[in-house]
C-alpha positions in Angstrom: 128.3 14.6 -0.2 129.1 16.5 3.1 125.6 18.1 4.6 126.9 21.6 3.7 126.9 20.7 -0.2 123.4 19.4 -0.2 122.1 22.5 1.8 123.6 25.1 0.0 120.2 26.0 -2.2 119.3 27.3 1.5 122.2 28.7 2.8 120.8 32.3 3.0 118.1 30.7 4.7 120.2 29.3 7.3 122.1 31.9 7.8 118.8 34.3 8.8 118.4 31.4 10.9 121.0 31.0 12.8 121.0 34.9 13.4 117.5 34.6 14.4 117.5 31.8 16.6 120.2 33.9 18.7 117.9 37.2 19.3 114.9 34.6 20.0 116.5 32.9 23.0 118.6 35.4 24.7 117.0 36.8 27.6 117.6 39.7 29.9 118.2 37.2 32.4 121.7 36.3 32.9 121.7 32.8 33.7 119.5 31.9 30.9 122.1 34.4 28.8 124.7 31.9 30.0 122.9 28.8 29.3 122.0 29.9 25.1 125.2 30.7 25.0 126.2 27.5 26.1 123.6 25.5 23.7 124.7 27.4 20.6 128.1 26.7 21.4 126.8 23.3 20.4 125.7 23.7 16.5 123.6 21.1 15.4 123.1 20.0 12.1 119.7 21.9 11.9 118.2 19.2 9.6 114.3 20.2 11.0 114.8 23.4 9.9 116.2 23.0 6.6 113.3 20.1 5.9 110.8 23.5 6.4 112.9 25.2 3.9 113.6 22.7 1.6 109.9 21.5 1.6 108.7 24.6 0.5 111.1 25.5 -2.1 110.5 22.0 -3.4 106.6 23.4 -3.6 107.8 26.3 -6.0 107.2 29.4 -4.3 108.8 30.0 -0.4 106.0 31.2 1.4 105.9 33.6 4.8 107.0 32.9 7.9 109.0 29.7 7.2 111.9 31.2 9.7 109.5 31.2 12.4 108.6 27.9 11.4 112.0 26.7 11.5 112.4 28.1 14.8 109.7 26.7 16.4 110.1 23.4 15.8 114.2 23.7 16.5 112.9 25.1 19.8 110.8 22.2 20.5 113.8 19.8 19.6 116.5 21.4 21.3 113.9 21.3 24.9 113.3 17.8 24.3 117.4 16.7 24.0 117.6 19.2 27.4 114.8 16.9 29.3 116.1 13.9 28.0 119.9 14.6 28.8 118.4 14.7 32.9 116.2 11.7 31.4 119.7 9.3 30.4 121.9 11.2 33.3 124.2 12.3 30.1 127.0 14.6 31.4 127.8 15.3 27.3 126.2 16.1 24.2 128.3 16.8 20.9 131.5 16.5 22.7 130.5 19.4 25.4 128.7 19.1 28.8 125.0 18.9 28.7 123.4 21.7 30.7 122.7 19.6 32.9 126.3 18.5 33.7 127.4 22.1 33.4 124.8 23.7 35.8 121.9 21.5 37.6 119.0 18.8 36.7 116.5 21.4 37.8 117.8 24.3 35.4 118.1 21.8 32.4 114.6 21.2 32.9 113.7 24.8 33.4 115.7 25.7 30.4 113.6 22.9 28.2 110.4 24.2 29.4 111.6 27.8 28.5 112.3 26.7 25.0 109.0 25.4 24.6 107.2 28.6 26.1 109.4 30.7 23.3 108.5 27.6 20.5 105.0 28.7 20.9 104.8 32.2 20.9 106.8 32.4 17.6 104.5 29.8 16.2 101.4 32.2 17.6 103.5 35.1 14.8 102.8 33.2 12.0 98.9 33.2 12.8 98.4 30.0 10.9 96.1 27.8 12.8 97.2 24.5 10.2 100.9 25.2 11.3 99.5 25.6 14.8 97.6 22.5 15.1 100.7 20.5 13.0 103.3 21.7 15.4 101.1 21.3 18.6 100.1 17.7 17.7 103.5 17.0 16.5 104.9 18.1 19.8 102.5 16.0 22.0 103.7 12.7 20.0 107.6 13.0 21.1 106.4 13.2 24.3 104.3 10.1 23.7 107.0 8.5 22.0 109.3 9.7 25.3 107.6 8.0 27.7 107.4 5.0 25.6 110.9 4.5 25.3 111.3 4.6 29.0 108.4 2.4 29.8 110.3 0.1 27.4 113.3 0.8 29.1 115.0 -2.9 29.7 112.3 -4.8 27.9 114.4 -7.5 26.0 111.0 -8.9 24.6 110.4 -5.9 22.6 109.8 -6.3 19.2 110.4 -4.4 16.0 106.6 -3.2 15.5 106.8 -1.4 18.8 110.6 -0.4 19.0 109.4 1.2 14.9 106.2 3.2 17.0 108.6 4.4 19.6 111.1 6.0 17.1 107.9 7.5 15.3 106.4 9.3 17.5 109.7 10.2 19.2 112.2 11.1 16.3 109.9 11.2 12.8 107.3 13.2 14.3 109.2 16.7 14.2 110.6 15.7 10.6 107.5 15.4 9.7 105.9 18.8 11.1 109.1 20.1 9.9 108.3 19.1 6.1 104.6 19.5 6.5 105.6 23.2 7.5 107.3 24.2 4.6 104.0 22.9 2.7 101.3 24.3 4.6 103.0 28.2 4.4 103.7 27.6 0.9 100.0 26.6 0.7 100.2 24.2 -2.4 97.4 22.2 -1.8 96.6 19.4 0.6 98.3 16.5 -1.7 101.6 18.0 -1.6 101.0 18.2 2.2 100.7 14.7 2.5 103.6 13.5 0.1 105.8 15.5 2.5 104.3 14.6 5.1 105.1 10.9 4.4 108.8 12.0 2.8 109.6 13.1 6.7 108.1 10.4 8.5 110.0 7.9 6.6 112.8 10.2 6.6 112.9 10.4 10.7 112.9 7.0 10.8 115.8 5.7 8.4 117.4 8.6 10.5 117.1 6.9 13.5 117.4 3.3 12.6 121.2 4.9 11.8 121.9 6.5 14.8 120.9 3.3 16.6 123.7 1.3 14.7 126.0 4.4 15.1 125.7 3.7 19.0 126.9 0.1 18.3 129.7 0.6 15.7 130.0 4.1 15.0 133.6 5.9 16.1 133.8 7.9 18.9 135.8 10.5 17.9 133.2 10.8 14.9 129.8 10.4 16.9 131.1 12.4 19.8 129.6 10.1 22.6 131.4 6.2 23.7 129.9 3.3 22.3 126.8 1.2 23.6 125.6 4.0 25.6 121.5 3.0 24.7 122.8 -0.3 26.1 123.5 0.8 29.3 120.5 2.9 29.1 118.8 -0.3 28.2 117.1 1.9 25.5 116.5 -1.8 22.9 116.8 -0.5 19.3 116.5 -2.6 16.0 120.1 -4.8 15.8 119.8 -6.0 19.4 115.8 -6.7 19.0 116.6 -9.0 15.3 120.0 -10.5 16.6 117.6 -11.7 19.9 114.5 -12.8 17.9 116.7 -15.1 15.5 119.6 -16.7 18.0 118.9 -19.8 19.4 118.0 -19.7 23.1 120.9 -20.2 25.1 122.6 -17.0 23.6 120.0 -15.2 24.1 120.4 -15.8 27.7 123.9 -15.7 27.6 123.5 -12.4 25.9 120.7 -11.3 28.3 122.1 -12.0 31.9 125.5 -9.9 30.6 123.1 -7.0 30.0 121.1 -7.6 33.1 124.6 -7.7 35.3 125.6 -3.9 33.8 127.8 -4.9 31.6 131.5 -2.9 31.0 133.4 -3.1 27.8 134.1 -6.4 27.6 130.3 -6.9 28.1 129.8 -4.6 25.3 132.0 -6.4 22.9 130.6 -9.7 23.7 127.0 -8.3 23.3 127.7 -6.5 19.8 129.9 -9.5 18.6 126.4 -11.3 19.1 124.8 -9.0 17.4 127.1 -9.3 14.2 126.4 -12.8 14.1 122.8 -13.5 14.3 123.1 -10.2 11.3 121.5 -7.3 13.4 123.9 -4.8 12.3 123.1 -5.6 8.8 119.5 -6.3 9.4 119.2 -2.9 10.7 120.8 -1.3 7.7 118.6 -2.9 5.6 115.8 -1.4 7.2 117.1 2.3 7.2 117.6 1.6 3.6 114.0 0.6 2.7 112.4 3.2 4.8 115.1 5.8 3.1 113.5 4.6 -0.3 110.4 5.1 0.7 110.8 8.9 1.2 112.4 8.9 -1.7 109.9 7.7 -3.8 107.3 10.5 -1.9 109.6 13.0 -4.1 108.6 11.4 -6.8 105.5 14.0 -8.2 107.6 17.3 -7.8 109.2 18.9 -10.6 112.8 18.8 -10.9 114.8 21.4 -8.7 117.2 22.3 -6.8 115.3 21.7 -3.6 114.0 18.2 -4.9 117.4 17.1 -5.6 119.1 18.5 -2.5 115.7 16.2 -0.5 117.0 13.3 -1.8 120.9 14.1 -1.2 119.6 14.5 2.5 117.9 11.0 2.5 121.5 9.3 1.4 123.3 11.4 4.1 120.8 10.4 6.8 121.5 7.0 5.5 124.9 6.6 5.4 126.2 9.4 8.0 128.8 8.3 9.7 127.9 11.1 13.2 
């Protein structure tokens, strides 16, 4: 199913949304003006915020202030991919220049920290202190998870128990404050907070188990972005770490000094030929797959609805999504 089929039980909620999220981070200053401009240009897929509304419809009854829920944690997302575009030196992002590209390191970082001042003060609208505390705790963990990754940075002896922590805190944690949202302003009780708590977190990280394997054999003119860029990053996600553990030793030094020497593209097709063999492109699928059943079966004491079924769609699209 294409995402705009298994969101359409929300699409009035979207659609206040997207209007909202415009008056929220225009400014009277014109360079920031020019810069939301510039980021909307750029439409996501808005998955956090349809997790919040999605997660409370799914709890029978939409409670107040879910928007500003949505926003929030969007906010806090779209600041993070600003830092971490000056983080990776990316010049694009969804097929357009970064804001860094387009104007300077020092405004993209600006920008980001603006996004999280505004993140905030709409969360301090809702005045719920457990939405509050959720948000603010699940902001500190992607930073966590941030410096991780970089301290990780070129680490070939990583293994899948930390590389699986990195993309928690990093990735799952704002799909899980997302879906945790939607519960705690619906207020249906602290079990239901926890199920969908554990549907996002599992969720987040099937989601990004994907994207890793996207960076490796997804298309370009799909993904928007050229292949083996975490490579060259020498961000080490799940095929690489399984296809090093299991090949016998002298490819794994082949494979290692051609990462070491910056590979180019014939690097890059040696490296992910490597990966095919020892099974790391499968392997990794594999794992998105369990981790995707896994929030699926935290669906599993809801009553039938529209927003249940349109949960699970989204664990199948995260799964198999092919940008």
């Amino acid at each position: 199913m294409q995402l705009d089929q298994i969101l359409a039980p929300i699409k009035e909620d979207l659609l206040e949304f997207d209007k909202k999220v415009k008056d929220y981070i225009h400014s009277d200053s014109p360079l920031i003006y020019q810069i939301a401009n510039h980021i909307l240009k750029r439409k996501g897929k808005r998955l956090r915020p349809s997790l919040v509304y999605l997660s409370a419809g799914a709890c029978g009854e939409k409670g107040r202030m879910l928007t500003q829920a949505a926003l929030a944690i969007e906010l806090i997302h779209t600041a993070t991919l600003l830092h971490d575009d000056v983080v990776d030196g990316s010049s694009t992002r969804r097929g357009q220049p970064t804001v860094n590209a387009r104007w300077n390191n020092l405004v993209s970082v600006l920008m980001g920290d603006y996004l999280f001042a505004k993140a905030f003060k709409i969360m301090m609208e809702t005045k719920s202190q457990p939405l509050l505390t959720a948000i603010s705790a699940a902001t500190e963990r992607v930073s966590v998870g941030e410096l991780l990754q970089i301290q990780e940075c070129f680490n070939y002896e990583l293994d899948e128990k930390s590389y699986l922590n990195i993309i928690r805190e990093k990735t799952a944690s704002l799909f899980t404050v997302a879906c945790e949202s939607g519960a705690i302003l619906s207020s249906p009780g602290d079990g239901h907070r926890r199920k969908f708590k554990t549907y996002g977190e599992n969720f987040g990280i099937a989601f990004q188990i994907r994207d890793d394997l996207l960076d490796l054999v997804g298309k370009e003119e799909k993904t928007g972005k050229e292949p083996g860029n975490d490579l060259k990053e020498g961000k080490i996600t799940l095929p690489l770490i399984y296809a090093l553990k299991n090949a016998p030793l002298r490819k794994r030094k082949e494979v290692v000094k051609i990462l070491d020497d910056g590979f180019d593209q014939d690097g890059f097709e040696k490296v992910l030929l490597f990966i095919r063999e020892e099974k790391g492109v499968e392997y990794a699928y594999s794992r998105a797959e369990e981790y995707g059943d896994e929030a699926l079966s935290s669906l599993s004491h809801l009553d039938g609805s529209q927003y249940k079924k349109a949960l699970a769609d989204l664990v199948l699209f995260a799964v198999k999504r092919e940008k």
